[in-house]
N, C-alpha and C positions, 0 to 999 in steps of 0.2 A: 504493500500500500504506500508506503514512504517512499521508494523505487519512483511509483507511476507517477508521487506528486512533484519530486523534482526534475522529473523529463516533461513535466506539464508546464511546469513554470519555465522551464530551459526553453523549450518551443517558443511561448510566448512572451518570451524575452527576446528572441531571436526575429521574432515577426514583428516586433515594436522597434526595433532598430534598424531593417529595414525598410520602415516604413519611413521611420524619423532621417534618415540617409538619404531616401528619395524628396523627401521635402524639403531637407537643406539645399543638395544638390538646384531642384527646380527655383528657389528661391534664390539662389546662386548666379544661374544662366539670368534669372528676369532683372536682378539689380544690376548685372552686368550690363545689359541691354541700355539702362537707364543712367549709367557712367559715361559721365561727359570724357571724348577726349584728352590722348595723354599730353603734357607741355613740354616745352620744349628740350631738347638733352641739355647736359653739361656746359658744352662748349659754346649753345647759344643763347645764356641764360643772361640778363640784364641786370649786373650786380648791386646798379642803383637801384633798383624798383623792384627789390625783393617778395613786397608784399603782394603785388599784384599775381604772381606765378601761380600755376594750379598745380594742385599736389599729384605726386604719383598713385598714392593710397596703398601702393603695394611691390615689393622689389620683383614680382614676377613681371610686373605690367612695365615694368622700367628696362627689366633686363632683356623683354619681349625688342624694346625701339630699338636698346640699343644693341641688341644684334642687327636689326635692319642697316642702322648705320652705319655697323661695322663692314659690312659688306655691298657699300654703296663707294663709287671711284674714288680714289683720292690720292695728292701727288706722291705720298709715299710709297704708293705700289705700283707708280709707274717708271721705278728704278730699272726693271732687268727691260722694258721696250727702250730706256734711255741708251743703256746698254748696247743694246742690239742696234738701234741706229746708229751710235756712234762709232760700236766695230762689230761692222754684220759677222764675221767669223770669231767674235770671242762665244767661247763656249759652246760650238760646233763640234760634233763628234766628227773625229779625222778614223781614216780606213786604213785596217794595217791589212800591206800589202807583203809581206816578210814572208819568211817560211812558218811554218805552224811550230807552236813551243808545245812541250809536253812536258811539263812539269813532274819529277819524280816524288813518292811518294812519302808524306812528312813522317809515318812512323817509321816506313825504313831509313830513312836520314836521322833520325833519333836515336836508333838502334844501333848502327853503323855510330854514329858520332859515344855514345855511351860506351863503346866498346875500345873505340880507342881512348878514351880514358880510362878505362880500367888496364888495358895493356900500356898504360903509361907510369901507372901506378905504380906497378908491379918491374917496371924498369931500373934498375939497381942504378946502373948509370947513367941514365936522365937525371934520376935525384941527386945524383952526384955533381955534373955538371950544371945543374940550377942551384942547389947550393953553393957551388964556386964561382958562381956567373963565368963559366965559362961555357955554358949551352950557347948552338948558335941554330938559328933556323934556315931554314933550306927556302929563301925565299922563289926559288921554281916553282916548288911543290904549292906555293902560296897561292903563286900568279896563276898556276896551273887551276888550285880550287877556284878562283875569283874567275879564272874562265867560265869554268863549268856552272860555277852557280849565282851570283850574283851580276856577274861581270858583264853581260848582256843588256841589264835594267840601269846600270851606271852609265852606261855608256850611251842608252839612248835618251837618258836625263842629260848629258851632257850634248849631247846631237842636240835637243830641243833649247837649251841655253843659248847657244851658238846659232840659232836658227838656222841649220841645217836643212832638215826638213820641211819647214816654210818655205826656203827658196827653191829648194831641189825635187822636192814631192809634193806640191802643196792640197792641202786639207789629207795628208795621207804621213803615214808611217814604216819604219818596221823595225823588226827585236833583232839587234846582228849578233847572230848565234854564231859565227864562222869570225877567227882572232886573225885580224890582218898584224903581219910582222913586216913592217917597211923601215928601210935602214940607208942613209945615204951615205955615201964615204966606202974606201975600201974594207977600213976597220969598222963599217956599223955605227959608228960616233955621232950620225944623225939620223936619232931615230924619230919616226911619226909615231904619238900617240892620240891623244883626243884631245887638240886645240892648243896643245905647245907650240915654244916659237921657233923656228929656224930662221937662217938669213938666205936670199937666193944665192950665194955662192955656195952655199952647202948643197943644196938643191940645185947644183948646174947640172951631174949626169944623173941615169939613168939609174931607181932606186936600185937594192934588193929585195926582193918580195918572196912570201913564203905564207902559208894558210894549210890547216890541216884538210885534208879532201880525200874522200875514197875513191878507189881506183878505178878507172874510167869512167867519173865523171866529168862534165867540161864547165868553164868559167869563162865570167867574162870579165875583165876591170876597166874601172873608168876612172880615170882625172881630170877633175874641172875646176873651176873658180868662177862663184856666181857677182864676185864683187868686180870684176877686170874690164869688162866690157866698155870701151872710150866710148860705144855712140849709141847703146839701148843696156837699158837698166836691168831689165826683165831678161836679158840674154846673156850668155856663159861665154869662155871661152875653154874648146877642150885643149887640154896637155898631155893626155896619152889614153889610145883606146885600144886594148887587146883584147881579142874573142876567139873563142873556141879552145879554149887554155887547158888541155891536159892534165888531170891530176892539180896538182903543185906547180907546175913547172910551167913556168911564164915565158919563159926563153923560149920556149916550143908553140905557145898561141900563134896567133894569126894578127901579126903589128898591122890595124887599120887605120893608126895617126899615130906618125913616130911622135919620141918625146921631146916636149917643148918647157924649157926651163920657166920657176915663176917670172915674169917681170910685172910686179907691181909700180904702177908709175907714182915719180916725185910727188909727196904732199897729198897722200890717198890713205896715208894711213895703211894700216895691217889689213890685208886679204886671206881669206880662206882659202884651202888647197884640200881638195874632198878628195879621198880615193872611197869607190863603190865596189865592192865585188858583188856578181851576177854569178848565180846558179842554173846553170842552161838545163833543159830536160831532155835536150837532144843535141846536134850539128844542125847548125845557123848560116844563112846565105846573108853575109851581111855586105855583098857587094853595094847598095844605096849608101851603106855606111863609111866608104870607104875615103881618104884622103889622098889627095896625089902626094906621092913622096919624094922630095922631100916637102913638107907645105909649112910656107913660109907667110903665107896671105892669112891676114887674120877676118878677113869677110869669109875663106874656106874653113876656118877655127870656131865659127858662130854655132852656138849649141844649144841644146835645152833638153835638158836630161826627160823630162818626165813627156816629152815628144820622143825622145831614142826609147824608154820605156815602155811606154802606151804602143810604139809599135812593133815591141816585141814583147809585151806580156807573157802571152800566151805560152812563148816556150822561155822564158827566164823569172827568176829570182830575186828581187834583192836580199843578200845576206849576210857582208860584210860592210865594215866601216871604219876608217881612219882619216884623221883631217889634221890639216896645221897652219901655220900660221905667220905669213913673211912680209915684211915690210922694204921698200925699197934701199939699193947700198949699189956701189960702184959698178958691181957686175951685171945691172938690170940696163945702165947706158951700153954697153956693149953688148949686149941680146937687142936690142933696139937697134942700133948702128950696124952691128954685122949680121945678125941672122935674122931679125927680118923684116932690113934696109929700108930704115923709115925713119923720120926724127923725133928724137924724145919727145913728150909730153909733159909739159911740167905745171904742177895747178898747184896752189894755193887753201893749205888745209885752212878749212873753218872747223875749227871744233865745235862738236854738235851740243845740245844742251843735255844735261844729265838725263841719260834712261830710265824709266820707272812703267813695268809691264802696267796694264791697264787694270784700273782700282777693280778690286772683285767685293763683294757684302761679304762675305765672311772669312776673310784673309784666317791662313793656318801657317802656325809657324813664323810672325811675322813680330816684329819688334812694337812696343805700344804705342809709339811715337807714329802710326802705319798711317794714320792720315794729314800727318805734316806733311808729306811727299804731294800732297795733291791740293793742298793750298792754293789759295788764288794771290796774285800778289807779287813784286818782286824781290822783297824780303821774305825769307827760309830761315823757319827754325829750326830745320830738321839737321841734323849730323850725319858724320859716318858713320854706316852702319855694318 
């Protein structure tokens, strides 16, 4: 009996609270109906004539506008179209045109690496010679790892500094998995690496070149310099192109424009000197690509890598890289004068104003000081950084 009376009253307790829920609710929608308009936000409120303003009544009916407002235009977020009209290609996805990377696998690289430290451990005389500081490391073996594993990513963070790839491939890339070894001089003593300087007397003959390649495949190299050109900006001059390269062995390619030494002209400042290795997928007819030899005519020297590219994709590669870096000296007047009898050019450097890549919103890795650099004004507070 006690059972039935408290599921009787539990019932109609439950029906009375339904009931009392639907009448607040309807009572709810009707005075809603009868609320005047909400006033104006924040930002356009009249600080002298506070009194007259109408109240919100309730943070949901406020936070209702000011979402509208939030997402109505305004000049703050018209930063990234500012952006884009002022440099249509920042922030353009560039196409790697490269060989494909196949990245090995990070717990065998963990395993392999924890293993040689435990066989290092266990080295009586490692510990012996790090205690005496008289260990020495095998920097080959070092150059040899940084090949294999990082050395590729370095190297095309350094290509992209140097604006390599902007002048040479543009909106385009690639990972150069293949280590060019260029050496001038009989002893090697002028070596290319990624944006070091030479002088063109070091660079007067013919380098030596060397890359690792399995056997009977074929290559192709190229030297150019995209800064040289006296009468178009956008145009190269080539200095050496061999194709069909056997293996390693460059001496045995196919010489399509013998080699022509830097001459960067007086007052031009430091020019780049790109070497490109191509990975052919077959035997190339590169007879259109040919120069008369010896050629000495720099209208027959006029180039443009990503034209000699584009018209032989299909069966090449890009997959090596090495660049450098020469400014003019005695030996660049007598390359002018005798080989290829013409007269010097001599201009008047203007030093250009300090470079500062284009402002991004959310600079990484960048000093605090990151938007003094874009100041308006001809007084700079900004330092070295």
């Amino acid at each position: 009996m006690a059972l039935r009376t408290v599921c009787a009253a539990t019932l109609r307790t439950g029906t009375d609270l339904g009931v009392n829920n639907a009448r607040t609710f309807v009572t709810t929608a009707f005075l809603c109906r009868r609320i005047p308009p909400m006033g104006p936000m924040p930002n356009e409120v009249d600080v002298e004539n506070l009194e007259s303003l109408e109240k919100y009544r309730s943070y949901t009916r406020y936070f209702k506008q000011a979402e509208e407002a939030r997402n109505k235009p305004a000049w703050w977020k018209t930063y990234r179209s500012y952006v884009e009209k002022a440099d249509p290609e920042h922030g353009a996805e560039r196409v790697d045109i490269g060989l494909p990377y196949y990245r090995p696998g990070r717990t065998k690289e963990v395993r392999e690496r924890k293993q040689v430290m435990k066989d290092n451990k266990k080295n009586i005389e490692l510990e012996r010679a790090s205690r005496l500081r008289t260990f020495k490391i095998p920097l080959d073996k070092v150059q040899e790892t940084w090949e294999k594993s990082s050395g590729p990513f370095h190297i095309k963070r350094l290509a992209d500094h140097y604006g390599v790839f902007r002048d040479l491939f543009p909106m385009a890339y690639f990972l150069p998995q293949v280590s060019l070894r260029i050496g001038y001089g009989q002893d090697n003593t002028g070596q290319v690496h990624y944006g070091n300087r030479l002088t063109p007397t070091e660079a007067v003959s013919v380098p030596q070149i060397s890359f690792d390649s399995e056997e009977g495949s074929l290559w192709t190299l190229l030297l150019t310099c995209p800064d040289e050109h006296l009468l178009d900006n956008e145009a190269e001059y080539i200095h050496w192109l061999v194709g069909n390269i056997p293996g390693g062995a460059v001496q045995a390619g196919e010489e399509l424009c013998h080699y022509l030494p830097p001459f960067p002209a007086r007052g031009t400042g430091f020019h780049r000197y790109i070497y490109v290795l191509f990975k052919q997928e077959g035997h190339i007819n590169f007879q259109e690509d040919v120069r008369p030899s010896p050629c000495h005519s720099l209208v027959d020297r006029s180039f443009k890598t990503m034209e000699f590219y584009r018209k032989h994709q299909d069966n090449m590669t890009p997959a090596g890289l090495a660049f450098f870096q020469c400014q003019w000296d005695e030996s660049v007047t007598d390359t002018f004068h005798t080989t290829l009898n013409m007269r010097e050019p001599v201009f008047e450097f203007i030093r250009p104003p300090v470079y500062h890549p284009p402002q991004v919103k959310y600079p990484h890795r960048q000093p605090l000081r990151y938007l003094d650099r874009y100041r308006d004004g001809k007084e700079h507070t900004y330092g070295i950084y």
